[in-house]
Each structure stands twice: as C-alpha cells, then as structure tokens.
C-alpha positions in Angstrom: 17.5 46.1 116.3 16.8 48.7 119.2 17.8 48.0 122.6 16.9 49.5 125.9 19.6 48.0 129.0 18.9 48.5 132.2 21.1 47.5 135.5 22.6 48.9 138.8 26.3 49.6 138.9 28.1 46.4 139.7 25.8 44.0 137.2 28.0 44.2 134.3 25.9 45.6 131.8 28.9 47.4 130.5 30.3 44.0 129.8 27.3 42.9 128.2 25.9 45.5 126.3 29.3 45.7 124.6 29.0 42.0 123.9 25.7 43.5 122.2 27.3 45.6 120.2 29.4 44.2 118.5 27.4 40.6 117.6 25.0 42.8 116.0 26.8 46.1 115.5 25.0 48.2 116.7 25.8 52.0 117.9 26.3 52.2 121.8 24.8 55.3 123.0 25.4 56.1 126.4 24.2 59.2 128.5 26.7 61.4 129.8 28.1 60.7 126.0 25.4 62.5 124.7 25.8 65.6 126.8 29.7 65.5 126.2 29.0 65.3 122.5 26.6 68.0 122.0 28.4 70.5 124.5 31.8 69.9 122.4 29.9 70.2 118.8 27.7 73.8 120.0 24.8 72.3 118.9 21.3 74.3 120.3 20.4 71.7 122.5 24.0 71.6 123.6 24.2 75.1 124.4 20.8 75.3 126.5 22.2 71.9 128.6 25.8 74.0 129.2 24.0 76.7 130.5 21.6 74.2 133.3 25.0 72.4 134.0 27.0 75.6 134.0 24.8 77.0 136.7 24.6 73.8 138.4 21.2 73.0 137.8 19.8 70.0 136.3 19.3 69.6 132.6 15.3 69.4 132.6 13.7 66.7 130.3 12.4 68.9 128.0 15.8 69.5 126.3 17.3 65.7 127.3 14.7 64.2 125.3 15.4 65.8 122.0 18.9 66.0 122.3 18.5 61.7 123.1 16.5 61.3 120.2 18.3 63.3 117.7 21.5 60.8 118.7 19.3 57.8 118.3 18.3 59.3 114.7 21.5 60.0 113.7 24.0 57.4 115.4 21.4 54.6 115.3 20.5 54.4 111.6 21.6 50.3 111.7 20.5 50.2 115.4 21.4 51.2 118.9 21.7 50.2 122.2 20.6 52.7 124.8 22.4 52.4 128.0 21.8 54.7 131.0 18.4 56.5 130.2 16.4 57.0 131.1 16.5 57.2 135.0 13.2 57.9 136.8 9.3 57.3 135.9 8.8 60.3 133.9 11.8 60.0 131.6 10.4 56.6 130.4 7.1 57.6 130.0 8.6 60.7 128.0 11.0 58.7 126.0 8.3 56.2 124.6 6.1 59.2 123.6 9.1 60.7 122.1 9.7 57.2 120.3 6.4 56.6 119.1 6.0 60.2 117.6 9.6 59.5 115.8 8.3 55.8 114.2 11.2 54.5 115.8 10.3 51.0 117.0 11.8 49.7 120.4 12.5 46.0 119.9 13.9 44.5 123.4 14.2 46.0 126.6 16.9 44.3 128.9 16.8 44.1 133.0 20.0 42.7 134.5 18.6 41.7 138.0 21.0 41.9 141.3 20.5 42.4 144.2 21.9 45.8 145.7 24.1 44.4 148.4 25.5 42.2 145.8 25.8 45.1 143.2 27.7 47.3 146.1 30.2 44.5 147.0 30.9 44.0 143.5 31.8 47.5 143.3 34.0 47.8 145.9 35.4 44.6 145.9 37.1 45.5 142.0 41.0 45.6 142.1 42.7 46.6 139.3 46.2 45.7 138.1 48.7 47.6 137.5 49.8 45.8 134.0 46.8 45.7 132.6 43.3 46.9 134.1 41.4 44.8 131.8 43.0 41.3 134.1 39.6 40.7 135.8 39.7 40.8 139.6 37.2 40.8 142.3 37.2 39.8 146.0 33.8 39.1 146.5 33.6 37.3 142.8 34.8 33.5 143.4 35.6 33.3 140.2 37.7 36.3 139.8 39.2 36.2 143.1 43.1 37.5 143.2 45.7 35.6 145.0 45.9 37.5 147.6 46.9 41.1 146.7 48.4 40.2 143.4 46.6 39.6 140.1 45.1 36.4 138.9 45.9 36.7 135.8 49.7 37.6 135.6 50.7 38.0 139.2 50.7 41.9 139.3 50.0 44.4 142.0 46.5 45.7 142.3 45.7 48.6 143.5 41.6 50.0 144.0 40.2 53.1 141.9 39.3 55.7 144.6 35.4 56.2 143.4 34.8 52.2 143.8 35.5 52.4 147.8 33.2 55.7 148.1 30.6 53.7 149.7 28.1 56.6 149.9 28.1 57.6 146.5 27.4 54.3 145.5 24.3 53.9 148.0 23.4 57.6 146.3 23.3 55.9 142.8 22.0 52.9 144.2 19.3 55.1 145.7 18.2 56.1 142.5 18.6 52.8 140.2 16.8 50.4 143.2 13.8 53.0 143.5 10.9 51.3 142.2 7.9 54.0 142.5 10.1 57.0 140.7 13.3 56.1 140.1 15.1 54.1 137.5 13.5 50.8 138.3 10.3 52.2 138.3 11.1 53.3 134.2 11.9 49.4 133.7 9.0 48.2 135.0 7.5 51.0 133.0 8.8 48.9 129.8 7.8 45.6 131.1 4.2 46.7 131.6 4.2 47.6 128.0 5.6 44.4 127.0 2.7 42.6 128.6 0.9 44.4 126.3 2.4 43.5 123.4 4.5 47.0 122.6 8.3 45.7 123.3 9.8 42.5 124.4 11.6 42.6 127.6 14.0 40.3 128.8 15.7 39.5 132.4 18.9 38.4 133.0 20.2 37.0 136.3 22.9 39.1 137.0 24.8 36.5 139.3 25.9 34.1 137.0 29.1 34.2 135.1 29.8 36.4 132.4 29.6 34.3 130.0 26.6 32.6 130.9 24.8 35.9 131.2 25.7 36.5 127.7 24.2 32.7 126.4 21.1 33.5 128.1 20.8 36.7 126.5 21.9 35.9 123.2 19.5 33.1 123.1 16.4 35.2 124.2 17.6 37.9 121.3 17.7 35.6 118.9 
C-alpha cells in the first residue's frame, strides 16, 4: 500500500501516519529525511542539493524529484507513507508524472482537514512535561487540558518548546500549507481531482475529533 498524507502543522498527522505505519508496516518517508539522508551518504543527488542549500538557495525540483523517488524505490519496496511532499502545484503535478513513469501505483491519498486558526492554537497551545514529553498536553485541547501548569498525566511541570510560540513562523508555514491556487493545498486538491477520475482514492479526515476517533475513521476507509 502507497500512501500520500497531507495536513497543516497542528492536525496530528504525525500521530496518525505513525498509526499507519505500523498497522500496515509500511516505510515512513518524510522530507527533510530525505535531504538529511542523501547529504550524509554523498550520493549525486545529495551532493548537487548541498551545494543549492550550501549557497542558500532552494533545492529546484528537478533534483527533489529523483532523489524522492529513488527513496520511495528503495525504502518502500513493502510500501510507504509519504509525508511532507510535495508542497506546492507543481511538485504534485511532477511527482505523479514521476510516479506513473516509475509503475509505481499511488493507492490513497489522505487530507486531514482543520481549520488554520485551530491548527495555530493547537500549536502554540502544546506544553510539554518535563518527565516525559510524550504525557499529552494542550490548553486549547479539552481533552488534553493540564491542570493548571502542571501535567495531566503525572502532575509534572511543563514548560513550552520555543518554535511552538513563534507565531510568525507558523503563519509562514501556514501560508504555504492553506494556499489553495499554488501552494500545498492546491497539490491535494491536485490528488483529489485525480481521484474523481478514477486514478487514486482520496480520503478526508476531520481533523477535530479525538485521536483516536480520527484513527477509526481512517482505518475504516483504508480498509
């Protein structure tokens, strides 16, 4: 099974496409992995991204394709889960073409719907503890909410991570997720045209319900 994810920082598709993963174990290819990984192993590709990202510039498409389907070659033999690409209009249109030259097959693509005020409170409303920052807390999530300034969960401090109360480089990566003539919405919507068409399924999640009843709808509609 191939999966495609799509979702604004705050909708927990982290949390979800992990859940993914590992029910039908498949590789999780994210991204900024993929540059990491290629830089680190000198590959070709990963030498001509190093020199774009060395000079500050951009990596252009033309080398982030490749280097996104030679990991979902390699890595995704049993199936993958692609998380975080693409990002605008072109990419998508770039990365079926890519796809359908390869005879890889795209099964599902996944939308996890919220709205962006939502998405930014969730964000900035995380708090992590100090025992253990996988104890769930959120002020503006009812059903995470800490007592006060201490952990639900055990009772701990909590303290916030510094990039979560940057509120204008979330609107920035907002800016580009929520843009729905050439940004990364737009390449969703790219994917649900083509599954009217018959060429993937795509699937939408509403991304204010719990976690776990985010994962029971989507299980359901993978199955």
């Amino acid at each position: 099974m191939n999966i495609l994810i799509f979702g604004p920082n705050g909708s927990g598709k982290g949390t979800q496409g992990e859940l993914v993963k590992q029910k039908y174990n498949l590789a999780h290819i994210e991204s900024g992995a993929i540059f990491r990984e290629n830089i680190k192993g000198g590959t070709e590709l990963g030498k001509q991204a190093k020199a774009y990202i060395d000079r500050g510039d951009l990596v252009p498409d033309s080398i982030t394709i490749p280097m996104v389907l030679d990991t979902l070659k390699t890595k995704g033999e049993n199936g993958w889960l692609l998380d975080g690409f693409p990002r605008n209009m072109v990419q998508a249109e770039m990365l079926w073409d890519a796809l359908q030259k390869a005879g890889i097959k795209l099964d599902y693509v996944i939308e996890i719907l919220l709205p962006r005020e939502i998405a930014r409170n969730r964000i900035m409303g995380r708090r992590l503890c100090q025992n253990n920052n996988n104890h769930p807390n959120n002020i503006f999530i009812d059903a995470i909410k800490p007592n006060g300034d201490k952990c639900r969960v055990c009772g701990g401090d909590l303290s916030t991570r510094a990039d979560d109360q940057d509120e204008a480089a979330i609107n920035k990566r907002h800016d580009i997720y929520y843009n729905t003539e050439n940004g990364t919405l737009a390449a969703a919507y790219y994917f649900k045209k083509l599954a009217a068409d018959g060429q993937t399924k795509y699937i939408e999640l509403d991304g204010q319900g719990t976690i776990d009843a985010i994962k029971e709808d989507l299980l359901s509609k993978l199955a």
